[in-house]
PyMOL Python script that loads the backbone (N, CA, C, O; Angstrom):
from pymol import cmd

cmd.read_pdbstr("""\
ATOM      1  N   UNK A   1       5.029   4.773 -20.660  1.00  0.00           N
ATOM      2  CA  UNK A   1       4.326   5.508 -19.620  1.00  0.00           C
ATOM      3  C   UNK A   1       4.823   5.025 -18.263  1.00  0.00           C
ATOM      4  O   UNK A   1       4.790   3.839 -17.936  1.00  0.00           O
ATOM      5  N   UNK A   2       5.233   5.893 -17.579  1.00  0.00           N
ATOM      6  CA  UNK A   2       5.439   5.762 -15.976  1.00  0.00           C
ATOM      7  C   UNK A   2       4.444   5.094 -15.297  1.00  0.00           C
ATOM      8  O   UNK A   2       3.292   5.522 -15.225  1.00  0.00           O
ATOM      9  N   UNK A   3       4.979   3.654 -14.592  1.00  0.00           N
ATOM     10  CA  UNK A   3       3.896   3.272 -13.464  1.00  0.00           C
ATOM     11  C   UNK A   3       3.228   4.107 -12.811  1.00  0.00           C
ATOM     12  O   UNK A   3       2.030   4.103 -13.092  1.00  0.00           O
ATOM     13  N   UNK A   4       3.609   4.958 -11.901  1.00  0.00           N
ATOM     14  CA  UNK A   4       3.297   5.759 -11.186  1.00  0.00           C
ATOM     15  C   UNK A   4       1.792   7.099 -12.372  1.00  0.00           C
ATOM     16  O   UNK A   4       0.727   7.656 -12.106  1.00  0.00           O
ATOM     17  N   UNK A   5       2.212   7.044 -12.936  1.00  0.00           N
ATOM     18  CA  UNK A   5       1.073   7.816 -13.488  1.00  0.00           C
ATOM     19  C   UNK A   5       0.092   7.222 -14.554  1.00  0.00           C
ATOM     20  O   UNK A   5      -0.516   7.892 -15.389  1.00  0.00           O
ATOM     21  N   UNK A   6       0.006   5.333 -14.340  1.00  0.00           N
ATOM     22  CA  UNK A   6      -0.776   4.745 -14.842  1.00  0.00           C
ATOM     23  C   UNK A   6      -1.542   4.350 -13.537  1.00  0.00           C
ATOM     24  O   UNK A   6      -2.576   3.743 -13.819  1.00  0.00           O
ATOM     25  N   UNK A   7      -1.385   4.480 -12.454  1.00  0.00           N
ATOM     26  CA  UNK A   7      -1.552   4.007 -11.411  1.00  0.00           C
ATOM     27  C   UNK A   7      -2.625   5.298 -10.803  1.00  0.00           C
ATOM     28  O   UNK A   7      -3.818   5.257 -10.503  1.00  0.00           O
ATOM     29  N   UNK A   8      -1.826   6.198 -10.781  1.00  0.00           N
ATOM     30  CA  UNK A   8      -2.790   7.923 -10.748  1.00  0.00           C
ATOM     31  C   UNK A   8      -3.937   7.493 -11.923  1.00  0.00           C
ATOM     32  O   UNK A   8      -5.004   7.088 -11.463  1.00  0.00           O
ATOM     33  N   UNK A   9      -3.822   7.540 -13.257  1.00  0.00           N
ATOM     34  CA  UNK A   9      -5.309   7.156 -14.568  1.00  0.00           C
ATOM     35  C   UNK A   9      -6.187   6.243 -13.588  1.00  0.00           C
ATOM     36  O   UNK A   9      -7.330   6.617 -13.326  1.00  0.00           O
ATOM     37  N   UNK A  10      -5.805   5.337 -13.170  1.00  0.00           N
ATOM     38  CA  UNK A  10      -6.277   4.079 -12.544  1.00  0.00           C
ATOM     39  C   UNK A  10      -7.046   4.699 -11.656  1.00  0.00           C
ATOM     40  O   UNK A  10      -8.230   4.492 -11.924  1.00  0.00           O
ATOM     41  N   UNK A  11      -6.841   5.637 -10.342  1.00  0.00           N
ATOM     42  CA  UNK A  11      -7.570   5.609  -9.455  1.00  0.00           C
ATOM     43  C   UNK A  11      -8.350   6.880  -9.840  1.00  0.00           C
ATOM     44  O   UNK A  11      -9.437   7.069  -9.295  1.00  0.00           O
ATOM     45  N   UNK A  12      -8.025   7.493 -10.459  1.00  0.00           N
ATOM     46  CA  UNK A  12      -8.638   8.917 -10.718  1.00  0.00           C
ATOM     47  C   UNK A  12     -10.296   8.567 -11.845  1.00  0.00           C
ATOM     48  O   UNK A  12     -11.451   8.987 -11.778  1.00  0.00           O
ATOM     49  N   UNK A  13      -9.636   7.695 -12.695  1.00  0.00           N
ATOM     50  CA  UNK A  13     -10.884   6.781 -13.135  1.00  0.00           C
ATOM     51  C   UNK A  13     -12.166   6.744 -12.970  1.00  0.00           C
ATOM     52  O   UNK A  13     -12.988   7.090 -13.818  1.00  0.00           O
ATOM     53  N   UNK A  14     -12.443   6.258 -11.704  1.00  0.00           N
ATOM     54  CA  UNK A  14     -13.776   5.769 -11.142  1.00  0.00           C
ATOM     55  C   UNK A  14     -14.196   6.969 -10.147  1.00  0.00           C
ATOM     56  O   UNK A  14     -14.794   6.834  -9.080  1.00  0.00           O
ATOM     57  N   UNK A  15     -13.678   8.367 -10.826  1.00  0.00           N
ATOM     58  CA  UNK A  15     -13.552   9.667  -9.376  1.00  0.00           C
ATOM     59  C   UNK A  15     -15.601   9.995  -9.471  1.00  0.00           C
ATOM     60  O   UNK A  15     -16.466  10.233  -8.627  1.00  0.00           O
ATOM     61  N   UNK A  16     -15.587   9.853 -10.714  1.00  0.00           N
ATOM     62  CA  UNK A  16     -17.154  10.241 -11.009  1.00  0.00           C
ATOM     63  C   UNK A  16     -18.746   8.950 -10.199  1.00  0.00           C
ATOM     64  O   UNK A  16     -19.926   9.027  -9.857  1.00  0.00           O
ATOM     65  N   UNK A  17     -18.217   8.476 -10.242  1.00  0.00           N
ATOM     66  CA  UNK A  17     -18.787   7.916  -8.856  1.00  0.00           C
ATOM     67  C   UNK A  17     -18.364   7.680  -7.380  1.00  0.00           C
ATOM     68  O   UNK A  17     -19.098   7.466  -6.415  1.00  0.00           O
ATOM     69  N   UNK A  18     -17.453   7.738  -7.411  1.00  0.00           N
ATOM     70  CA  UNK A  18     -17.050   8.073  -5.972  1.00  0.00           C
ATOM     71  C   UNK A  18     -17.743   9.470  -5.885  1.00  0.00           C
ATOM     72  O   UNK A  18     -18.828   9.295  -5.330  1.00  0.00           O
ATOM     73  N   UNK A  19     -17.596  10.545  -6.146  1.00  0.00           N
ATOM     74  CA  UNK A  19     -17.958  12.113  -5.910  1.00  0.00           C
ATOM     75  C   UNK A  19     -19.558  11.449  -5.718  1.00  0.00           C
ATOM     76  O   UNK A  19     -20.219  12.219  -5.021  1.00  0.00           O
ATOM     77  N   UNK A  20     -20.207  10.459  -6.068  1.00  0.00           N
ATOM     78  CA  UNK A  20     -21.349  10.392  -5.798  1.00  0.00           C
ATOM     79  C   UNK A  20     -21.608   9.707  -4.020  1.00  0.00           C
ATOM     80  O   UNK A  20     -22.499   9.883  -3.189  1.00  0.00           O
ATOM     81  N   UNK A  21     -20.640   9.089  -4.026  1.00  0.00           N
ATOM     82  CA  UNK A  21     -20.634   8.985  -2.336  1.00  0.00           C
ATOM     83  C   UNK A  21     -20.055   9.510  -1.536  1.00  0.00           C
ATOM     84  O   UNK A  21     -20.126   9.013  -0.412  1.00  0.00           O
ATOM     85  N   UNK A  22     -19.331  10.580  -1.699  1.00  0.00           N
ATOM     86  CA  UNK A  22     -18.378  11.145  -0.533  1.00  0.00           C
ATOM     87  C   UNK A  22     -19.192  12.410   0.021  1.00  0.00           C
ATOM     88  O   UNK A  22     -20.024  13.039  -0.633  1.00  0.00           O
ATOM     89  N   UNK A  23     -18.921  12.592   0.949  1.00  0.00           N
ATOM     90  CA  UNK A  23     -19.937  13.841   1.187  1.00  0.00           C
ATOM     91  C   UNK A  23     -18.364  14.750   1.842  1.00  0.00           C
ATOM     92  O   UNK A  23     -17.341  14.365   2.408  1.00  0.00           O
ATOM     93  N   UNK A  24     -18.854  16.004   1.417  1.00  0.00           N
ATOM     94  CA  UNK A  24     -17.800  16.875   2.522  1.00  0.00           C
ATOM     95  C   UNK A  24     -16.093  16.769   1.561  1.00  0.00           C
ATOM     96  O   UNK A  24     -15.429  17.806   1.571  1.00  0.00           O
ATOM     97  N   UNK A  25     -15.634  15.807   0.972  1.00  0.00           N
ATOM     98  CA  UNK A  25     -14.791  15.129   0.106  1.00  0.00           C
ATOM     99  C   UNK A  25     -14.907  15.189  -1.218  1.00  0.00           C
ATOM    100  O   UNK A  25     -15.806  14.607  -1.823  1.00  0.00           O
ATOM    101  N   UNK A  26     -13.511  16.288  -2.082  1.00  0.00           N
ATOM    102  CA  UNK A  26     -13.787  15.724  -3.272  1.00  0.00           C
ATOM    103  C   UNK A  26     -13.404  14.654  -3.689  1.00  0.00           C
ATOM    104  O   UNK A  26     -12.622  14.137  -2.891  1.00  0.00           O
ATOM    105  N   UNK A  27     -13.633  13.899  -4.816  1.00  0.00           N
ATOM    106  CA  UNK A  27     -13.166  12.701  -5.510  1.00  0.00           C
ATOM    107  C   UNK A  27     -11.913  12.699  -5.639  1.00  0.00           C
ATOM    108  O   UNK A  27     -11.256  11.716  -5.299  1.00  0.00           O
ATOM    109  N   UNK A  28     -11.196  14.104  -6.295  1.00  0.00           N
ATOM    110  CA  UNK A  28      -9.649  13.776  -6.204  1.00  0.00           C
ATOM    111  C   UNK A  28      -8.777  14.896  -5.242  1.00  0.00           C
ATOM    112  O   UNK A  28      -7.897  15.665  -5.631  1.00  0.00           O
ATOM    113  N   UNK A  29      -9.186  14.769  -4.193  1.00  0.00           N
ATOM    114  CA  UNK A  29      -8.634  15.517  -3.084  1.00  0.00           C
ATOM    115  C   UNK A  29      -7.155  15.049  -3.002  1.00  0.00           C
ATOM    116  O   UNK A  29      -6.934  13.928  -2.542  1.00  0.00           O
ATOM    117  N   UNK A  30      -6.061  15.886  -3.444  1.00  0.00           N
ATOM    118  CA  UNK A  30      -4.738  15.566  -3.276  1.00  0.00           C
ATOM    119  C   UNK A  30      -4.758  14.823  -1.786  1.00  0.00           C
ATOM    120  O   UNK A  30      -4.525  13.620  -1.663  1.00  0.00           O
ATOM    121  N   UNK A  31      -5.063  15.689  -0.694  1.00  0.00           N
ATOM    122  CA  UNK A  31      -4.787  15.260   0.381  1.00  0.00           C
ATOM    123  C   UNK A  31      -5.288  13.839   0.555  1.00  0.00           C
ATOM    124  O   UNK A  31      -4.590  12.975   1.085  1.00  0.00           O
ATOM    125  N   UNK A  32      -6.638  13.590   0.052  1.00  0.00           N
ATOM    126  CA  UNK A  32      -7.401  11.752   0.424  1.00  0.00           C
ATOM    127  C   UNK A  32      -6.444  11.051   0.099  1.00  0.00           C
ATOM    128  O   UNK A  32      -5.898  10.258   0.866  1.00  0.00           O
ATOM    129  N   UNK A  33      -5.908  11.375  -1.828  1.00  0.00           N
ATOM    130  CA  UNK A  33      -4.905  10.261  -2.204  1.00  0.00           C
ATOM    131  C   UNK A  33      -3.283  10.243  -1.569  1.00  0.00           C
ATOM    132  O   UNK A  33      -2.672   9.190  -1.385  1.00  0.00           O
ATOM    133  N   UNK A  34      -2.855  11.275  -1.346  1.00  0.00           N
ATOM    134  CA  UNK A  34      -1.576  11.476   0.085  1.00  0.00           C
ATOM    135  C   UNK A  34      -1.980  10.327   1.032  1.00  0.00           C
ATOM    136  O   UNK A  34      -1.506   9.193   0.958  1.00  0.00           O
ATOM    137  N   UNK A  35      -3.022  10.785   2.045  1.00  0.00           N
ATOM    138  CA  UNK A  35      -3.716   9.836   3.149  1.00  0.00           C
ATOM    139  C   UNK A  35      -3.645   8.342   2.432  1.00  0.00           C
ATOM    140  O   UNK A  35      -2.578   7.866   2.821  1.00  0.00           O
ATOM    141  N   UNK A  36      -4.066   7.731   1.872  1.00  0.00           N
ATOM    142  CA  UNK A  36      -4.581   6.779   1.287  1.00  0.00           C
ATOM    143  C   UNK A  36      -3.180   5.879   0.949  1.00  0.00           C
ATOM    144  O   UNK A  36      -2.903   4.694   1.132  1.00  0.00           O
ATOM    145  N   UNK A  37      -2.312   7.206   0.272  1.00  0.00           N
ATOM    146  CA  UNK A  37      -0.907   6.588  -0.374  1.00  0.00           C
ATOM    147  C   UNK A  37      -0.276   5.583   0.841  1.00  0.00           C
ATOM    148  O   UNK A  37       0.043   4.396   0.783  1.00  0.00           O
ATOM    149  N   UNK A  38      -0.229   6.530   1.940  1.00  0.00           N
ATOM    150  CA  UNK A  38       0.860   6.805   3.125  1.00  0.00           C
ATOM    151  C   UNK A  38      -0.010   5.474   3.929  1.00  0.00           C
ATOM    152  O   UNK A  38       0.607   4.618   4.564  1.00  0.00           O
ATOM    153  N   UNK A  39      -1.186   5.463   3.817  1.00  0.00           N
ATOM    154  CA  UNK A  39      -1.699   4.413   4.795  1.00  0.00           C
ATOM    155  C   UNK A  39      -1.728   3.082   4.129  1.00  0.00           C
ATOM    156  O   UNK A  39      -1.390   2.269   4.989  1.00  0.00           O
ATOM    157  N   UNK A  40      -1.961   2.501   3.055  1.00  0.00           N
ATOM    158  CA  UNK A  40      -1.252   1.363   2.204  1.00  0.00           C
ATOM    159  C   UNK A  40       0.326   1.143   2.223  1.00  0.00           C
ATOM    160  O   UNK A  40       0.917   0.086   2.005  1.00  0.00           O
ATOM    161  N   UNK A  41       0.810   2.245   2.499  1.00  0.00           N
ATOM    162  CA  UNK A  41       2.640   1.996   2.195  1.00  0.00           C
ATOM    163  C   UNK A  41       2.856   1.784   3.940  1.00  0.00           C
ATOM    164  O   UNK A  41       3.957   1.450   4.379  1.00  0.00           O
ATOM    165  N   UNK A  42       1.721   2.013   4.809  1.00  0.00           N
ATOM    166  CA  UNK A  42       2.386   1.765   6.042  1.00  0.00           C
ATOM    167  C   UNK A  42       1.789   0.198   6.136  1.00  0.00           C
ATOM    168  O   UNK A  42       2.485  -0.591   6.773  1.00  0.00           O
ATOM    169  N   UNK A  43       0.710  -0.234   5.621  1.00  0.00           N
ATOM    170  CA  UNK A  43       0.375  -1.091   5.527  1.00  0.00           C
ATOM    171  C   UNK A  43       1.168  -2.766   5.234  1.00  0.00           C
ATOM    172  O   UNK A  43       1.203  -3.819   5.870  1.00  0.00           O
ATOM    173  N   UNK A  44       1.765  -2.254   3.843  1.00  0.00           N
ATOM    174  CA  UNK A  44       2.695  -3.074   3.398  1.00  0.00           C
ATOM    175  C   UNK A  44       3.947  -3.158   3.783  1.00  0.00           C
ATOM    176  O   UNK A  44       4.481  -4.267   3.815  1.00  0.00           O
ATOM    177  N   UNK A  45       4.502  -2.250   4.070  1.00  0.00           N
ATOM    178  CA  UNK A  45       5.621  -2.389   5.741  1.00  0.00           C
ATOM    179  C   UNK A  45       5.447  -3.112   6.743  1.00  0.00           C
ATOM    180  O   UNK A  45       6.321  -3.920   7.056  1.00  0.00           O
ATOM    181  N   UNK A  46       4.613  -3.025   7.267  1.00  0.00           N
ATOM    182  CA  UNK A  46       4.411  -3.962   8.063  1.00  0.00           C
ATOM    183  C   UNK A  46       3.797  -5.603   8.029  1.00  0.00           C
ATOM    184  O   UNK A  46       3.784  -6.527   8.842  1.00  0.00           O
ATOM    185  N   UNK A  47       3.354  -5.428   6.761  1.00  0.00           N
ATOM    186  CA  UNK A  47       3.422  -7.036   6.401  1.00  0.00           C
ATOM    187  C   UNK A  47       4.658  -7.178   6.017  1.00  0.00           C
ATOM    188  O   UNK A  47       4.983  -8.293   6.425  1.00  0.00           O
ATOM    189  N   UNK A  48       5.397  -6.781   5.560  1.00  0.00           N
ATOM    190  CA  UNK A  48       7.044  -7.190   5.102  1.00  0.00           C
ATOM    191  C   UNK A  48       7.720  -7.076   6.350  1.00  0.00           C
ATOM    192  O   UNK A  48       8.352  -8.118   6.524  1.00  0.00           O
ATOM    193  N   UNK A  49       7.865  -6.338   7.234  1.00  0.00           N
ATOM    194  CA  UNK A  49       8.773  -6.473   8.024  1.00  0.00           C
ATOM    195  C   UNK A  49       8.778  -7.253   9.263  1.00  0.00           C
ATOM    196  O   UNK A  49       9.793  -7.685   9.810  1.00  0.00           O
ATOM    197  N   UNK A  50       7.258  -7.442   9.772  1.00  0.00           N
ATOM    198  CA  UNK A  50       7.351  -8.209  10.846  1.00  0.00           C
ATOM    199  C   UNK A  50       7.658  -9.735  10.258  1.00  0.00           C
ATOM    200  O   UNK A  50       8.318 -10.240  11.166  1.00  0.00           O
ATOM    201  N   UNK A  51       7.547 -10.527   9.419  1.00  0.00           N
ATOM    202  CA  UNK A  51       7.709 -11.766   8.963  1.00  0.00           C
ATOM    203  C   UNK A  51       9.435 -11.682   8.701  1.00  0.00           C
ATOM    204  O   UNK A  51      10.186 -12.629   8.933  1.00  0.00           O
ATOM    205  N   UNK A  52       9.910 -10.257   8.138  1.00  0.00           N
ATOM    206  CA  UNK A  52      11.378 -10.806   8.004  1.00  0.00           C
ATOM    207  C   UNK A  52      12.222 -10.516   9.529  1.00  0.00           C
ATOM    208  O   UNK A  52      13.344 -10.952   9.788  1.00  0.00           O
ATOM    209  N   UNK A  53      11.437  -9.738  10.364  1.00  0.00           N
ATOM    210  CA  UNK A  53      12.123  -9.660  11.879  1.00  0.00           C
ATOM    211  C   UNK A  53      12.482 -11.142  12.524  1.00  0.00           C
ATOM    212  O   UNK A  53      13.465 -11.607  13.101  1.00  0.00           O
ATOM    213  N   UNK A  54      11.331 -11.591  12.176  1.00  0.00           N
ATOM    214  CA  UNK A  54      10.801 -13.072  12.680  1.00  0.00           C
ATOM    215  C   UNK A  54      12.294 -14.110  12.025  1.00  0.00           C
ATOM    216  O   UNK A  54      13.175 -14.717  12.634  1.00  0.00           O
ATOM    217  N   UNK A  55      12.044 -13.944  10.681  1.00  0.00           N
ATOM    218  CA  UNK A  55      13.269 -14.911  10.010  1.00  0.00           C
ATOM    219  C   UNK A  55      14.346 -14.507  10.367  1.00  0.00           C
ATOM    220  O   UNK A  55      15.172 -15.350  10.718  1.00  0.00           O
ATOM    221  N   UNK A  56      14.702 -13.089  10.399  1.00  0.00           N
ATOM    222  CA  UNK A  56      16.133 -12.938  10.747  1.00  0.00           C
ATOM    223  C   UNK A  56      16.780 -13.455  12.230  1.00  0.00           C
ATOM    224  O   UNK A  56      17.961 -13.685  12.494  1.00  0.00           O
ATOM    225  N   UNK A  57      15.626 -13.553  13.073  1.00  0.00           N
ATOM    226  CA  UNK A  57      16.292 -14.129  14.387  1.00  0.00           C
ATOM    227  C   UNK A  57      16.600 -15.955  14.600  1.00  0.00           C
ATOM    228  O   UNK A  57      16.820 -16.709  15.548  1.00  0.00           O
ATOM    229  N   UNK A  58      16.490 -16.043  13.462  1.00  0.00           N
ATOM    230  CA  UNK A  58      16.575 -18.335  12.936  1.00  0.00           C
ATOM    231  C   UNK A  58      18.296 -18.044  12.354  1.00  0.00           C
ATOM    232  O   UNK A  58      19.011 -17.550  11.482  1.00  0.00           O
ATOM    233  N   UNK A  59      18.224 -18.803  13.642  1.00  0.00           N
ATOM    234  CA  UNK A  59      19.823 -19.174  12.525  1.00  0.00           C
ATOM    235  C   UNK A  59      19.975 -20.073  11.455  1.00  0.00           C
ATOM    236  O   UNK A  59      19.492 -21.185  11.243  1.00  0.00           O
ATOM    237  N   UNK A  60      20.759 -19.344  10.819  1.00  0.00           N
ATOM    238  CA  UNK A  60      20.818 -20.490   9.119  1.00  0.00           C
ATOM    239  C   UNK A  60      21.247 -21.763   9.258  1.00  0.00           C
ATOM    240  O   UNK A  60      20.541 -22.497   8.566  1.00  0.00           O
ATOM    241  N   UNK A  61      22.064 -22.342   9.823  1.00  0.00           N
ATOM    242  CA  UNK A  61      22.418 -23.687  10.028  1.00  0.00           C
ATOM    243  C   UNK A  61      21.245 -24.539  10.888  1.00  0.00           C
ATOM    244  O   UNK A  61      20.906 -25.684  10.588  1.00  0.00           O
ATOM    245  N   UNK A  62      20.751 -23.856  11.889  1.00  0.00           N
ATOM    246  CA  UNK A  62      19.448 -24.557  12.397  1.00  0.00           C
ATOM    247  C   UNK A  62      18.222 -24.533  10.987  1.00  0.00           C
ATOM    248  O   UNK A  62      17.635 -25.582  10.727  1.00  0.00           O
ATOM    249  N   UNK A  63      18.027 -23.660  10.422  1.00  0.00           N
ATOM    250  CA  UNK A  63      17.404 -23.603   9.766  1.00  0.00           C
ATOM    251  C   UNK A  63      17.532 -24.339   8.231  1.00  0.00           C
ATOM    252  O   UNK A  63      16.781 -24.017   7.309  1.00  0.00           O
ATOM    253  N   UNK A  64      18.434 -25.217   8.117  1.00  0.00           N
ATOM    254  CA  UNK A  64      18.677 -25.754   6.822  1.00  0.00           C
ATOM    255  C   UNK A  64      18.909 -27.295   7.676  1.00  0.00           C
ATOM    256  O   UNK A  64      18.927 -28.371   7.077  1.00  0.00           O
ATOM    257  N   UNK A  65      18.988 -27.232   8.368  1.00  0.00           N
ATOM    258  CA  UNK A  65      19.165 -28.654   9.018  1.00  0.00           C
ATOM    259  C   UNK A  65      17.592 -29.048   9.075  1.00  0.00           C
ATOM    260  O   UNK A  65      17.461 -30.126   8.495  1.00  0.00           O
ATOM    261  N   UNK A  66      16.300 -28.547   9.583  1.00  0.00           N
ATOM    262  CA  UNK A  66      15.403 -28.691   9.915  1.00  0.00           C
ATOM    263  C   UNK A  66      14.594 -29.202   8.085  1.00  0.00           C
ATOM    264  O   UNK A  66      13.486 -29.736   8.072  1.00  0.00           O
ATOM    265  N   UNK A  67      15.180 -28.987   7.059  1.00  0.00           N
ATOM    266  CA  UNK A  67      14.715 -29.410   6.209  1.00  0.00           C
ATOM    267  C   UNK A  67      15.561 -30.486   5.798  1.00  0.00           C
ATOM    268  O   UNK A  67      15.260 -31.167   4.817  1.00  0.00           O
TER     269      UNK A  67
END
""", "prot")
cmd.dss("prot")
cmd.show_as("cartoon", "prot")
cmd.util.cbc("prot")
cmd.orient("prot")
């Protein structure tokens, strides 16, 4: 089975209580899980990239000397 569509089982799952709190929102609104996708993947971009911006400006010889 494809990650990606064990990952969809996974969230689609628990849709029957969620539909009990969303108002205005269905439980599996393509668009929420789009939104949702796109705002975690911008999320984790930016924990990855500002830390490797950071490393890439250390030079390697300063940086192996210091240990």
């Amino acid at each position: 089975m494809d990650l990606g569509a064990l990952e969809l089982a996974g969230a689609l799952a628990p849709s029957r209580l969620l539909s009990s709190l969303l108002y205005g929102v269905q439980a599996t609104d393509p668009l929420t899980f789009a939104g949702v996708v796109l705002l975690l993947a911008a999320v984790a971009l930016a924990a990855c990239y500002l830390p490797a911006r950071r490393a890439a400006r250390v030079d390697p010889i300063i940086a192996l000397r210091y240990e």
